[in-house]
C-alpha positions in Angstrom: 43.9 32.1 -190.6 41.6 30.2 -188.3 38.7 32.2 -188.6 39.2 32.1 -192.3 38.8 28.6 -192.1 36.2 28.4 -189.3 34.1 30.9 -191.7 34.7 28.4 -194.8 33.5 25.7 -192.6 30.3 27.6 -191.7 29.2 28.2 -195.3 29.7 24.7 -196.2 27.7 23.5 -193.1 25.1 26.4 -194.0 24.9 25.4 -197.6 24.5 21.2 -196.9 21.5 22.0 -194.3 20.2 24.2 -196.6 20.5 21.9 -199.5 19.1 19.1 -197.2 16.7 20.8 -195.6 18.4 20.3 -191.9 17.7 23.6 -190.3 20.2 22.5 -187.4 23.3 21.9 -189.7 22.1 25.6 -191.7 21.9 26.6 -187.8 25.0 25.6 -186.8 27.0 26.4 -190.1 25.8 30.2 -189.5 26.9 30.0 -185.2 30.5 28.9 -187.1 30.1 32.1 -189.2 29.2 34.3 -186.6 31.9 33.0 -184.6 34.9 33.6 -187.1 33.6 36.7 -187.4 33.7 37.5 -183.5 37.7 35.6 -183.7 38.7 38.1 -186.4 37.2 41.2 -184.9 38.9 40.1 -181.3 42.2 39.5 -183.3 42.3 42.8 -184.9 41.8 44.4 -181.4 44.3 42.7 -180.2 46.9 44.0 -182.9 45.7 47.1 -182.2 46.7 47.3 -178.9 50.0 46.0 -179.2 50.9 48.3 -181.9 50.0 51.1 -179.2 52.2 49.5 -176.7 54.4 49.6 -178.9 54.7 52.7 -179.6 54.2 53.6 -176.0 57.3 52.2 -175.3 59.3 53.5 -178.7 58.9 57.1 -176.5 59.5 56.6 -173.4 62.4 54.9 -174.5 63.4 57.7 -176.7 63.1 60.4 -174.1 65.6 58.2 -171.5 
């Protein structure tokens, strides 16, 4: 849910520089972007990896 949010907040800083013609707000709103993107992709791994632990355990534990 954060990156959701951290994304949102990008696009909105992206769109008022671009709207205002500040190239560091369109800048920075696009380093928020790229940023949730990097959260979500890190959080997805991580999910990943526990659901293989998981099931790492479920069979050792089934063959004790």
């Amino acid at each position: 849910m954060g990156s959701k949010m951290d994304d949102l907040k990008g696009q909105a800083k992206e769109a008022a520089g671009n709207a205002t013609g500040d190239k560091d707000l369109e800048r920075e709103g696009k380093l928020d972007q790229a940023g949730a993107t990097i959260k979500e992709k890190f959080e997805d791994a991580k999910d990943k990896v526990e659901e293989v632990v998981d099931k790492v355990k479920d069979k050792i534990a089934d063959k004790q």
